[in-house]
C-alpha positions in Angstrom: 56.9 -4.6 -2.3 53.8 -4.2 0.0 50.1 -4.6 -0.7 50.1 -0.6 0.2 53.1 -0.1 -1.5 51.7 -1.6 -4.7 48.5 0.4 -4.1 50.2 3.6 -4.0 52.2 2.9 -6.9 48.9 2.0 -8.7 47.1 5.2 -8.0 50.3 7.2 -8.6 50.3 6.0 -12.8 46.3 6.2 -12.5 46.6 10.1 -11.3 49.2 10.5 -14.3 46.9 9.0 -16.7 44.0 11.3 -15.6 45.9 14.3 -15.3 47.1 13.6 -19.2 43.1 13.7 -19.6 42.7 17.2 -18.7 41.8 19.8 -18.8 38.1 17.7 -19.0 35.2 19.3 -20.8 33.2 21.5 -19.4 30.2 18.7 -20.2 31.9 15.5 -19.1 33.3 17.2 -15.9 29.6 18.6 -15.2 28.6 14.8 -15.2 31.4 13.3 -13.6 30.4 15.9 -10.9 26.7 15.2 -10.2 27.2 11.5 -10.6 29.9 11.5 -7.9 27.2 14.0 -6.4 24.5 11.5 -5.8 26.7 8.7 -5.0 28.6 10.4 -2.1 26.0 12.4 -0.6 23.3 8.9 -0.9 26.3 6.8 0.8 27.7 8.7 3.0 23.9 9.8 4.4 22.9 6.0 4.5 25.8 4.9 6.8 24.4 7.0 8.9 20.7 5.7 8.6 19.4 7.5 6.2 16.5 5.5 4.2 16.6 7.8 0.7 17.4 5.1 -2.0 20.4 5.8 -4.7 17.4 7.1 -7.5 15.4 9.1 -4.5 18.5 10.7 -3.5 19.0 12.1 -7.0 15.6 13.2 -7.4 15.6 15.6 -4.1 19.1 16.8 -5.1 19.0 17.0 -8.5 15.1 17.3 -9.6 14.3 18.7 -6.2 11.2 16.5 -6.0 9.7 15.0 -2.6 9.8 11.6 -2.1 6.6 10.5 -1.3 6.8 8.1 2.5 10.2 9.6 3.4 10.8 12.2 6.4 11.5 15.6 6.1 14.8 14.6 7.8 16.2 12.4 5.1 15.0 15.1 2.5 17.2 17.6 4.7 19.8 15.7 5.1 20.2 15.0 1.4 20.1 18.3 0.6 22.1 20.1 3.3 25.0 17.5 2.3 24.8 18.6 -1.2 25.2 22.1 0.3 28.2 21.0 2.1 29.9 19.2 -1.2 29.5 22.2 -3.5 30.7 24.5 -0.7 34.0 22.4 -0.4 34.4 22.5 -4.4 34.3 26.1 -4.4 36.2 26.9 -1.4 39.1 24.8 -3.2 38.6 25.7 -6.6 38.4 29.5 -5.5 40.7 30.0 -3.1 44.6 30.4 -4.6 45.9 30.1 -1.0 43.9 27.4 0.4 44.2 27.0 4.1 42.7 23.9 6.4 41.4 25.6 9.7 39.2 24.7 12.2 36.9 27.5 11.0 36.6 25.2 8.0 35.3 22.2 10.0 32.6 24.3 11.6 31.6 25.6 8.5 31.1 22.3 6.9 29.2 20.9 9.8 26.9 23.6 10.2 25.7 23.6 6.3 25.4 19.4 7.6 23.3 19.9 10.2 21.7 23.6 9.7 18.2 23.3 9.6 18.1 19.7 11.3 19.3 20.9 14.7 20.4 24.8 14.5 21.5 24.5 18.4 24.3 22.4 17.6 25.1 23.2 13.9 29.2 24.3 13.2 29.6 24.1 17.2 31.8 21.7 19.6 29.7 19.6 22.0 29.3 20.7 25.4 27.9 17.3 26.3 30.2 13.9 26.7 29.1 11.2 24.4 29.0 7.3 23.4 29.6 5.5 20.7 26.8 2.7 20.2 28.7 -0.5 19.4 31.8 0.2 19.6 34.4 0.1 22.9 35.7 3.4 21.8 34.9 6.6 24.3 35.2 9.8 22.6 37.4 12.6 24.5 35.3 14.6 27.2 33.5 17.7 26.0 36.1 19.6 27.9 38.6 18.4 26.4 37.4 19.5 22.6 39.0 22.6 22.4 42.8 21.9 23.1 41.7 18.3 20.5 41.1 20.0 17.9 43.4 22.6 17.9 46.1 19.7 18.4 44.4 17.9 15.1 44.5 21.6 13.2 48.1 21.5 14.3 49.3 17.5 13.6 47.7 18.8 9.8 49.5 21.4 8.9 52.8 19.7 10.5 52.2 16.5 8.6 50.1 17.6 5.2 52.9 17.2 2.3 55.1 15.1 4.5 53.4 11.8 4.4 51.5 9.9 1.3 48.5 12.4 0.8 46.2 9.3 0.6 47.8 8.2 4.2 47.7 11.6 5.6 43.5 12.1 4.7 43.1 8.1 6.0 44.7 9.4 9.3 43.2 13.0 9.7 39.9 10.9 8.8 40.1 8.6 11.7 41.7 11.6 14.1 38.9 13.3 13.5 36.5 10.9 14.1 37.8 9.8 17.1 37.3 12.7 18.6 34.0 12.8 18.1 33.6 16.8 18.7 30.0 17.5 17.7 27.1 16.1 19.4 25.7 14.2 15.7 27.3 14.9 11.7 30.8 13.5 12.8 30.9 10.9 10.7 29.5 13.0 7.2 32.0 15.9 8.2 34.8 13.7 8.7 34.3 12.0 5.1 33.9 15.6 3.7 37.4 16.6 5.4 39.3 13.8 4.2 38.0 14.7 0.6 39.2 17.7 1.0 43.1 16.5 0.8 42.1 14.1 -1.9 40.3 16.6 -4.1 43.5 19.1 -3.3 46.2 16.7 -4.6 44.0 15.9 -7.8 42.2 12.7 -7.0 38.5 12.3 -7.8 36.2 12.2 -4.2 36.5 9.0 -3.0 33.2 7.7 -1.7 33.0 4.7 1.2 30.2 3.4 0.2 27.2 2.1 2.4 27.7 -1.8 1.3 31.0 -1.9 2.7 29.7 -0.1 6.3 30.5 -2.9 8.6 34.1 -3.2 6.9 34.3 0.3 7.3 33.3 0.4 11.2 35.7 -2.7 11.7 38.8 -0.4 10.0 38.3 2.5 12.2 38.2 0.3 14.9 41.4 -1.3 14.2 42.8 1.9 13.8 41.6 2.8 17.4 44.2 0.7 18.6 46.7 1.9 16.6 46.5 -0.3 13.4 46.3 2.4 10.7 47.3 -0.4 8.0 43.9 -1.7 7.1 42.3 1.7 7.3 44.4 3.4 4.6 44.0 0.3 2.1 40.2 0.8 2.5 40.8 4.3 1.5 42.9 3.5 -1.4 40.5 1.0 -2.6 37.7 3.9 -2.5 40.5 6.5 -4.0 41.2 3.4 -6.9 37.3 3.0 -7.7 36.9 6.6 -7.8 40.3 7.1 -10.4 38.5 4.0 -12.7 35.2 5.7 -13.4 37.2 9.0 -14.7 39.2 7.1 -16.4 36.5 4.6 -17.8 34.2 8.4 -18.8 37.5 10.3 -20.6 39.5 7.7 -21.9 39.1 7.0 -26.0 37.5 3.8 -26.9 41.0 2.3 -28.6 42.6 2.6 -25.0 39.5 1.7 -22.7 40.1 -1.0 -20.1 36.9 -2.5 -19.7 35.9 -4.0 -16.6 35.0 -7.5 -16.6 33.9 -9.7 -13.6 35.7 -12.0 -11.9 33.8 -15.2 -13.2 35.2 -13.6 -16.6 38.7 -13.2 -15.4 39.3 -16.3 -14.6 39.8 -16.7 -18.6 42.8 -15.2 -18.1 45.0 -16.7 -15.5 45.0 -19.8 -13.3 42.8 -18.3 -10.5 40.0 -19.3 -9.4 37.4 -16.7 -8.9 37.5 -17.0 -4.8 41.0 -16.1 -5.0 40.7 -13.2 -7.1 38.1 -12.1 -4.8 40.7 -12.6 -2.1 43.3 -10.5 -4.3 40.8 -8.0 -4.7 39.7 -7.5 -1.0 43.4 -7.7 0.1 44.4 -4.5 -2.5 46.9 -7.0 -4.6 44.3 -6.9 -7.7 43.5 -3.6 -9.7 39.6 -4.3 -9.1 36.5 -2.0 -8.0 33.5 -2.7 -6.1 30.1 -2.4 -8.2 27.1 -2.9 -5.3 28.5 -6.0 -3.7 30.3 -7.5 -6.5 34.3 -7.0 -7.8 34.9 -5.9 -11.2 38.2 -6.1 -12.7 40.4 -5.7 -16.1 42.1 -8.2 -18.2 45.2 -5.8 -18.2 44.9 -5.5 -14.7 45.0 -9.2 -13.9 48.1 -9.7 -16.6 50.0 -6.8 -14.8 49.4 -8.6 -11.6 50.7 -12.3 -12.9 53.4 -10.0 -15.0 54.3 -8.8 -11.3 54.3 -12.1 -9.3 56.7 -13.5 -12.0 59.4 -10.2 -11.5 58.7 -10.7 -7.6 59.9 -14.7 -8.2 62.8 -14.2 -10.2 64.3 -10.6 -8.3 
């Protein structure tokens, strides 16, 4: 079996798990939801430059206080994307016959963008643009139009035929790549892909600003067609994501508790460099906390339990 294989197959009996949790209080689910709130909205913003800290971005979203030294920019941007995330929950949780349009997509980016740069909020580019740092030249502003109607399309061909997590990794970088407003791409296109995620039942799954270079360097594999590394970045975001749900609504008795690696080396022969290696590579149940991997004692004994069925099949 695959890395990805094993992935999916791990987020598969993590989805069952949390779908045996629910329904979720109205209280834990309200916390779950501004706590994913502040993360996504602080990490997507600060890929993208923004200087509001994880605690500032909570107080001007949450506490709607101004953070002394910051520019009215970040302030907007904080807030406008917290505008955008509640917007996609209720457009999903209210809507029986949910439909992905490109109406969607300019409604999203204009709540992004909306009182940063009106001109260009929830409309195409009419300008051609770069990419700084990357070899990658997004389509002619032209060319938008027909794009996007051919990513609309490619969507509702593909959504339901392909793993859901593979088809949000690929309408992520689709999207992307075509680049189709003149600045939000990026927050939009993190939005979208949560969209399919949140649909299916997962959690949002937050890339998170720590792992932005890792990030860049997926998309850009994917550019030339690689699409592998990409979707077990994803996963790994989907996985973290599952974990905190289920480390909030799971009882005590049957609480996996995460553990570093230093610690988890207790329980097998690995050294702690290799179960970082594991844990980059997807082949070790493990979540990123800041910069550091956190893992399970159950999830390192399913792994050894697996390598042994692997050596005698």
């Amino acid at each position: 079996m695959s890395t990805q294989e094993s992935l999916k197959k791990i987020l598969e009996e993590k989805l069952k798990k949390l779908n045996k949790l629910r329904p979720i209080s109205k209280t834990l689910l309200l916390q779950l939801k501004e706590r994913f709130e502040v993360e996504m909205t602080y990490n997507s913003n600060a890929i993208e430059g923004n200087t509001l800290t994880l605690k500032e971005t909570y107080w001007v979203i949450q506490q709607g206080i101004t953070v002394k030294g910051k520019s009215l920019k970040d302030h907007l941007e904080a807030k406008n994307h917290k505008e955008a995330l509640d917007f996609l929950y209720e457009t999903i949780e209210h809507s029986k016959n949910f439909t992905f349009s490109e109406h969607l997509i300019k409604e999203l980016h204009s709540l992004i963008i909306q009182n940063i740069d009106k001109n260009i909020a929830g409309q195409y580019r009419d300008v051609d643009v770069f990419i700084a740092g990357t070899e990658h030249v997004p389509p002619k502003a032209l060319e938008i139009p027909f794009k996007m109607k051919e990513l609309a399309n490619w969507a509702k061909k593909n959504y339901k035929k392909i793993d859901i997590v593979e088809f949000a990794t690929i309408f992520h970088h689709k999207f992307v790549h075509i680049h189709p407003f003149q600045d939000g791409n990026g927050r939009t296109g993190r939005l979208l892909m949560n969209i399919f995620l949140i649909q299916y039942g997962f959690p949002i799954a937050i890339i998170q600003k720590n792992d932005r270079q890792k990030y860049y360097r997926v998309l850009e594999m994917a550019d030339n067609g690689n699409y592998k590394p990409l979707v077990l970045f994803i996963s790994q975001a989907v996985l973290r994501s599952l974990n905190i749900y289920l480390d909030v609504l799971t009882p005590s008795k049957d609480k996996e508790n995460f553990i570093n690696l230093a610690t988890a080396t207790k329980y097998c022969s690995y050294s702690q460099a290799y179960l970082g290696k594991l844990a980059k590579e997807g082949k070790l149940e493990a979540i990123k906390i800041q910069r550091n991997w956190m893992t399970t004692k159950e999830a390192v004994e399913r792994y050894i339990k697996a390598q042994k069925n692997n050596t005698h099949s």
